[in-house]
C-alpha positions as CSV (number, residue, x, y, z in Angstrom):
1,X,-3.2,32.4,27.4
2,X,-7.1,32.3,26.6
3,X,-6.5,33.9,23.4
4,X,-3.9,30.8,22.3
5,X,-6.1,27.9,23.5
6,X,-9.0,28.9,21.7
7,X,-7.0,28.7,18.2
8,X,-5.1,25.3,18.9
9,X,-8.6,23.9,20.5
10,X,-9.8,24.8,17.4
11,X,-7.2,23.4,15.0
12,X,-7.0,19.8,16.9
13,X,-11.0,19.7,16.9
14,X,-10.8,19.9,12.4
15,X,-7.6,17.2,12.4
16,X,-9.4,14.7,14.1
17,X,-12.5,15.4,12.2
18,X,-10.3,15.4,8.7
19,X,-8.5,12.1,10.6
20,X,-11.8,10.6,11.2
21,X,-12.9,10.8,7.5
22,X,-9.8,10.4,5.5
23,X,-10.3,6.1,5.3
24,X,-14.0,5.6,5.6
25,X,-13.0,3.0,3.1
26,X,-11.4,1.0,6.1
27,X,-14.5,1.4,8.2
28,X,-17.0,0.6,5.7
29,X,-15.3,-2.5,5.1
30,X,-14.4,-3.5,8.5
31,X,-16.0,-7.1,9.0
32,X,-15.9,-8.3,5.1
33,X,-13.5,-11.4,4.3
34,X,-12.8,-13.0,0.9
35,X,-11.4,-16.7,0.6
36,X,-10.8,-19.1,-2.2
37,X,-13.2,-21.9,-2.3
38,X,-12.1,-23.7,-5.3
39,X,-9.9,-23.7,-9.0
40,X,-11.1,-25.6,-11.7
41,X,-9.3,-26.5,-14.9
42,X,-12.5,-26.2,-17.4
43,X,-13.2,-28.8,-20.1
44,X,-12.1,-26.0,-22.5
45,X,-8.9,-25.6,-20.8
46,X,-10.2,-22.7,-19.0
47,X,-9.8,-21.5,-15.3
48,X,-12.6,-20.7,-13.1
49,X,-12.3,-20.0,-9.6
50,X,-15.1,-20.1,-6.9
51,X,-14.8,-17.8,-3.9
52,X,-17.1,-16.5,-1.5
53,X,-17.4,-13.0,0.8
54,X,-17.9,-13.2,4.6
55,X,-19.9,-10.8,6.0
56,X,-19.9,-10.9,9.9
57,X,-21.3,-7.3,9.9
58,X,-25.7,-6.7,10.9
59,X,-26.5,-5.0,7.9
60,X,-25.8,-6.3,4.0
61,X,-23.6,-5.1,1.2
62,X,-24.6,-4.7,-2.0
63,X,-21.1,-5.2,-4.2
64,X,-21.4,-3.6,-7.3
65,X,-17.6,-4.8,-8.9
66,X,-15.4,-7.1,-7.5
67,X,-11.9,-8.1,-9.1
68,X,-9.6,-10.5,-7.7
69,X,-6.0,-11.1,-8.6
70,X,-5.3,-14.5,-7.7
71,X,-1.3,-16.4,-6.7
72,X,-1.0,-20.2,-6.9
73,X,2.1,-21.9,-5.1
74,X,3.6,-18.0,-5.5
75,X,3.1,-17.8,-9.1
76,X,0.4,-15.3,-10.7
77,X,-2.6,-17.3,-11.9
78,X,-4.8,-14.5,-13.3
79,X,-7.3,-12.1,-13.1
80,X,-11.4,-11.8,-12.5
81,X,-13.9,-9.3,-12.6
82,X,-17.4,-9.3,-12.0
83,X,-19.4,-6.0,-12.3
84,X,-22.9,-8.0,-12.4
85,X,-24.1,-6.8,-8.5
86,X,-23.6,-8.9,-6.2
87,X,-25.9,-9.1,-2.1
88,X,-23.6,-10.3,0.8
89,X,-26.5,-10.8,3.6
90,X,-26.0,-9.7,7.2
91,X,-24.0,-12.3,9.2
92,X,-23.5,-14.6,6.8
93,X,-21.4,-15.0,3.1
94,X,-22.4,-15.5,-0.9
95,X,-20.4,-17.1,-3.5
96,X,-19.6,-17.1,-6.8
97,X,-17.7,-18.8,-9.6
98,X,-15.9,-16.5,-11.9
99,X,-13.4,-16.9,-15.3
100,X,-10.1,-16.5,-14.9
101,X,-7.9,-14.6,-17.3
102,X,-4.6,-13.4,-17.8
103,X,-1.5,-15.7,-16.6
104,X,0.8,-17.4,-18.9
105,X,3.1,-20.2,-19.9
106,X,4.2,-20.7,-16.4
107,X,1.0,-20.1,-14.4
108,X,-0.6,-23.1,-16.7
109,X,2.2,-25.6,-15.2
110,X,1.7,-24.6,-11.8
111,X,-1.7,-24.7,-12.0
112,X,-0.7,-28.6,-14.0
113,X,0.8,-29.2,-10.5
114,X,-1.7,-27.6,-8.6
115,X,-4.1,-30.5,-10.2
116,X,-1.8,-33.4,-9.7
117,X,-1.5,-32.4,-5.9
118,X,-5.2,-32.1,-5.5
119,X,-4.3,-28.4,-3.7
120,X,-2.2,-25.5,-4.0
121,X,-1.7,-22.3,-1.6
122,X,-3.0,-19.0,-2.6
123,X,-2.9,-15.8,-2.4
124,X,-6.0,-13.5,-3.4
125,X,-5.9,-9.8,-3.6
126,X,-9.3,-7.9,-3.8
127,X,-11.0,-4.6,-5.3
128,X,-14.5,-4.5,-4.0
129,X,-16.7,-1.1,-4.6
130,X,-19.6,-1.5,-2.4
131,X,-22.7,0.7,-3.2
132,X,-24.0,2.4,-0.2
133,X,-27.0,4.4,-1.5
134,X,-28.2,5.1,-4.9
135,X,-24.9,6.5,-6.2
136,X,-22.9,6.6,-3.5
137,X,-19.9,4.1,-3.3
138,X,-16.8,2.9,-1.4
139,X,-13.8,1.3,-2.9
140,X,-11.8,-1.3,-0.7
141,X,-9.1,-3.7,-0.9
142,X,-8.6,-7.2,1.1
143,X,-6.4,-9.8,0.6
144,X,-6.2,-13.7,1.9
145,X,-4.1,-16.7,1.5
146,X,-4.4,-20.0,2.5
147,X,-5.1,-24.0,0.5
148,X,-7.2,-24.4,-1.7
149,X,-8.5,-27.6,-3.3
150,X,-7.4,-27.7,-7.3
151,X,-9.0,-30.1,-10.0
152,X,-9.5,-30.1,-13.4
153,X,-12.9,-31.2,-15.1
């Protein structure tokens, strides 16, 4: 009986440790949030969208790309992506206004709706990759929804 314990002692002991590491993305972003501050119809008839991370971790991020695919009323609106770096402090959040591209014919008369309503729901799906030391990086994914105030300049 010694003999067989040993073995299957030893087998659990590497699937937890192969368990523990499989989604260190999960853990390294455990305590980030993204929202949707604001979309803007630009004078050009450009889209920009402000939008902010929370950070309600004790130590800072340092974002090195961040893309968000963004859903107005249900419809897709578009597409950003900023690969300029980007500090979320400890226990606090950053923001920042990005362009918004992609959509199409239909996504412009949502967001015409959007405008005349003064807000519209969303839904935001994000990439982040956050550096961790010099090379080393971490990819990981949140979403949110909620309103969002909608205006055109």
């Amino acid at each position: 009986m010694k003999k067989l314990s040993a073995p299957v002692f030893l087998l659990a002991l590497l699937a937890a440790i192969l368990a523990g590491c499989a989604n260190t993305s999960r853990l390294v972003s455990t305590g980030l949030g993204v929202e949707l501050t604001k979309i803007e119809r630009t004078s050009d008839g450009g889209v920009s969208v402000s939008w902010r991370v929370e950070n309600s971790n004790i130590v800072a991020y340092l974002l090195s790309r961040i893309s968000h695919k963004i859903y107005l009323n249900g419809a897709y609106l578009g597409t950003t992506v900023d690969e300029e770096p980007f500090a979320v402090p400890a226990s606090t959040n950053a923001g920042r206004t990005s362009k918004l591209t992609g959509g199409d014919a239909s996504a412009a008369q949502v967001l015409a709706g959007a405008i005349a309503q003064g807000s519209g729901n969303y839904r935001m799906e994000t990439q982040l990759v956050i550096r961790i030391y010099d090379e080393t990086v971490e990819k990981a994914a949140l979403t949110n929804s909620g309103t969002v105030p909608v205006a055109a300049k």
